[in-house]
PAZAPA-4460 file (N, C-alpha, C; in steps of 0.05 Angstrom, whole numbers, plus 32768, in hexadecimal, padded with zeros to 4 digits):
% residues 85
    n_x    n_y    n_z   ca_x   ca_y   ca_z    c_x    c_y    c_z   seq   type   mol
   8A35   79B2   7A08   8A22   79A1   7A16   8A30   7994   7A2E     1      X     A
   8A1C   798F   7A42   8A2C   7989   7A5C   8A2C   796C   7A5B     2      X     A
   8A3C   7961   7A6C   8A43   7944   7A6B   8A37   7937   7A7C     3      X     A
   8A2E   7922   7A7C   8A0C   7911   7A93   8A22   7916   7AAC     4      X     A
   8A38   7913   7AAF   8A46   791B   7AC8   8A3C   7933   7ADA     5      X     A
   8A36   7948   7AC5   8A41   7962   7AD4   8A26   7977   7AD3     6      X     A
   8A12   7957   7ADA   89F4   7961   7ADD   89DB   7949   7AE2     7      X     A
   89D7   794D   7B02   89C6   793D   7B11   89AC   7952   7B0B     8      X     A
   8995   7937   7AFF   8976   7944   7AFC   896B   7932   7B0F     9      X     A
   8950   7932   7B22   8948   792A   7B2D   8923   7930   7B21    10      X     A
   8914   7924   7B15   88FA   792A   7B11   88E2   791C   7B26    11      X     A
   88CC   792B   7B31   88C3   7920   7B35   889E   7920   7B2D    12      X     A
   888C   7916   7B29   8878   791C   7B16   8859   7916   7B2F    13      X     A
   884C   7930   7B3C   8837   792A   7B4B   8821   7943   7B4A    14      X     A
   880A   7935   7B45   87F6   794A   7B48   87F3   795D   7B2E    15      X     A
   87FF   7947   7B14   87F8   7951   7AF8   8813   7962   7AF6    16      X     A
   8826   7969   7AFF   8837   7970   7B00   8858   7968   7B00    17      X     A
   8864   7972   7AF4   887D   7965   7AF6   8891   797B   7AF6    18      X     A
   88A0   797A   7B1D   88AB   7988   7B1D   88D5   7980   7B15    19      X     A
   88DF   7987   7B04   88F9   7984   7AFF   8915   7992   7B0F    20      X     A
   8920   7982   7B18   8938   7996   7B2C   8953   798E   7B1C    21      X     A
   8967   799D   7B11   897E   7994   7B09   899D   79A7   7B19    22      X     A
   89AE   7996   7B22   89C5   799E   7B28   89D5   79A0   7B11    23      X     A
   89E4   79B2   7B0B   89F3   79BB   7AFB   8A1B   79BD   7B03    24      X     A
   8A1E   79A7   7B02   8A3E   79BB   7B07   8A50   79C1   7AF9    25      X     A
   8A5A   79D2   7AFF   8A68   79F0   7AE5   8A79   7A00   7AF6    26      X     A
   8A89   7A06   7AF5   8A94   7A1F   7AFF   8A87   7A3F   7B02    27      X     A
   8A88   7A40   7AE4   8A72   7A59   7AE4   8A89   7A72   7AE4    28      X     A
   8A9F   7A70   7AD7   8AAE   7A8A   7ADF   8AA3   7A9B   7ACB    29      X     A
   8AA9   7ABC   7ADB   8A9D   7AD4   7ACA   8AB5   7AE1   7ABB    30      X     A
   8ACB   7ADD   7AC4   8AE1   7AE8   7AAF   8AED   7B00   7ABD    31      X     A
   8AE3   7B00   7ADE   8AF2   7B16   7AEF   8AFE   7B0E   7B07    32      X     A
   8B00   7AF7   7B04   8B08   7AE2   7B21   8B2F   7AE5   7B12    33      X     A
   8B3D   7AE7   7B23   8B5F   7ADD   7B28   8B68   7AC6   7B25    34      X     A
   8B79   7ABB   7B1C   8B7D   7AA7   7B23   8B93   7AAB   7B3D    35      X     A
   8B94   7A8F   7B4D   8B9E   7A9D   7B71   8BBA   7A9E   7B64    36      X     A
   8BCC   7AB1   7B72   8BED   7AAE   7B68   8BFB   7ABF   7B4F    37      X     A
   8BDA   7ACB   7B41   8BE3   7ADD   7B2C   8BD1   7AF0   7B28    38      X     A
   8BE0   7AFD   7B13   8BC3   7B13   7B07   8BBB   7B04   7AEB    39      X     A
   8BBB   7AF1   7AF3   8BA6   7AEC   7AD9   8B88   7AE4   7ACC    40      X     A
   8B7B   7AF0   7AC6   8B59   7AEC   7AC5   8B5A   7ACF   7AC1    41      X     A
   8B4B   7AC4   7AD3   8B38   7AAF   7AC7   8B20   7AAE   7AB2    42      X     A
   8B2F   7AA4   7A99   8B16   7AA8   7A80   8AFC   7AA1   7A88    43      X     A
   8AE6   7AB4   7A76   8AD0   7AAF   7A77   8AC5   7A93   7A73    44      X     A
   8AAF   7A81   7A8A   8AA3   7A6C   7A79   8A90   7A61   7A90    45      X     A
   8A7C   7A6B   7A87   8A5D   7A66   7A8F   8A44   7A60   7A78    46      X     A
   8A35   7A4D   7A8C   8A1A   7A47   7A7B   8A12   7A5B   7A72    47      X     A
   8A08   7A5D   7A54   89F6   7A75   7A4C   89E3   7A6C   7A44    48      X     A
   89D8   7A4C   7A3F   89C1   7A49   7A3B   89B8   7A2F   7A48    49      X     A
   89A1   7A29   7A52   8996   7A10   7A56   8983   7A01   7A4C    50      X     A
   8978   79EC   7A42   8963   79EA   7A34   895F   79D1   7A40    51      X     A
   8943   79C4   7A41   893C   79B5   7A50   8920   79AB   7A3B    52      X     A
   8927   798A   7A32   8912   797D   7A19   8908   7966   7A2A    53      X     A
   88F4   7963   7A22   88E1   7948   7A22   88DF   7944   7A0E    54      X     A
   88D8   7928   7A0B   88D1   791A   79F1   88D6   792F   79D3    55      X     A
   88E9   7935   79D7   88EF   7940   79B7   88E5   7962   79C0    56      X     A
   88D6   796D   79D2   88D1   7982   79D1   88DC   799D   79E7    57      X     A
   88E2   79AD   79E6   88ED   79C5   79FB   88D8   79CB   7A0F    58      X     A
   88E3   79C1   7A28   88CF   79D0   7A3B   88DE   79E1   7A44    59      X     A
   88F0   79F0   7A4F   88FE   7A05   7A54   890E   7A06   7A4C    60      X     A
   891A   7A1F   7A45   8928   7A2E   7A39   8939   7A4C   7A4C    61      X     A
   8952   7A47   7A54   8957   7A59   7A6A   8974   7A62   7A61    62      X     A
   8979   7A7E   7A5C   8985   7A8F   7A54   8994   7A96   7A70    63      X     A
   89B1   7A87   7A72   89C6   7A98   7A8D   89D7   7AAA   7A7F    64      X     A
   89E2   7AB5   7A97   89FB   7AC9   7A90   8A10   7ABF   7AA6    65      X     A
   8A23   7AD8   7AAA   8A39   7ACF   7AB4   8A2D   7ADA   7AD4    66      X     A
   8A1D   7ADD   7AE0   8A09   7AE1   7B01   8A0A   7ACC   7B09    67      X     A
   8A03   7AB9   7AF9   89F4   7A9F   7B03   8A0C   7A8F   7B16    68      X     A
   8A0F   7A83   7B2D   8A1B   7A76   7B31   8A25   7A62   7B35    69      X     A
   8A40   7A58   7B3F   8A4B   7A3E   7B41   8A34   7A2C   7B45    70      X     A
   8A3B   7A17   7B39   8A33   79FA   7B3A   8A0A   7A05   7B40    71      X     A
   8A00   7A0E   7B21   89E4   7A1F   7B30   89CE   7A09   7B29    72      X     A
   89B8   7A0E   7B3A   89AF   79F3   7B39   8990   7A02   7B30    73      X     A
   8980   79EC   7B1F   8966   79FA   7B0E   894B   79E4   7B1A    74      X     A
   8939   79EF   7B22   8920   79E5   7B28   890A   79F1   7B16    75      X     A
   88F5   79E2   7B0D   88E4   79E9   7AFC   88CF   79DD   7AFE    76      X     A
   88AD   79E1   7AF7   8899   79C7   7AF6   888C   79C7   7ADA    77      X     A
   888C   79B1   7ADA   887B   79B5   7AC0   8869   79A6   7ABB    78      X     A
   8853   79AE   7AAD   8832   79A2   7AAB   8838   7985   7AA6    79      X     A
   882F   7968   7AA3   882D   794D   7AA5   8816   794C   7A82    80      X     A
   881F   7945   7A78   8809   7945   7A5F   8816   7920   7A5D    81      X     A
   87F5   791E   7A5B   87F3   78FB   7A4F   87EB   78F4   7A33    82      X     A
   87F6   78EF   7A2C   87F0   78E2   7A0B   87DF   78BE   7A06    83      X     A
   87D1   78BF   7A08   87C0   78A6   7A13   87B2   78A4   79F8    84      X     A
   87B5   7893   79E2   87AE   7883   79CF   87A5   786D   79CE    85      X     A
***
């Protein structure tokens, strides 16, 4: 799980809509990068999954691999539902 550090969300909610933007930062290595000065692989370690809840429930659900890149940043909208009792 990522740390509130190493992920700026910005929401904003208009026209019944609520669109969500999140910065992510990560490295994102794929496990074929050098390290500079040697031959040695930089180990694998990238997001493979993202999940994104409101109130207790999953609104997205986003499956990465090792493509995705550095520091990758996720925009989304999602419907505005009012619960009015």
């Amino acid at each position: 799980m990522a740390s509130k550090k190493s992920v700026k969300i910005k929401a904003k909610a208009e026209n019944g809509e609520t669109t969500v933007k999140a910065l992510i930062k990560h490295p994102m290595e794929t496990g074929r990068r050098k390290e500079k000065g040697s031959d040695e692989l930089i180990p694998i370690h990238y997001i493979q999954e993202v999940t994104c809840t409101y109130q207790g429930e999953t609104v997205l659900t986003a499956e990465w691999g090792a493509t995705i890149s550095k520091n990758p940043f996720l925009s989304f909208n999602q419907p505005v539902v009012w619960n009015i009792t």
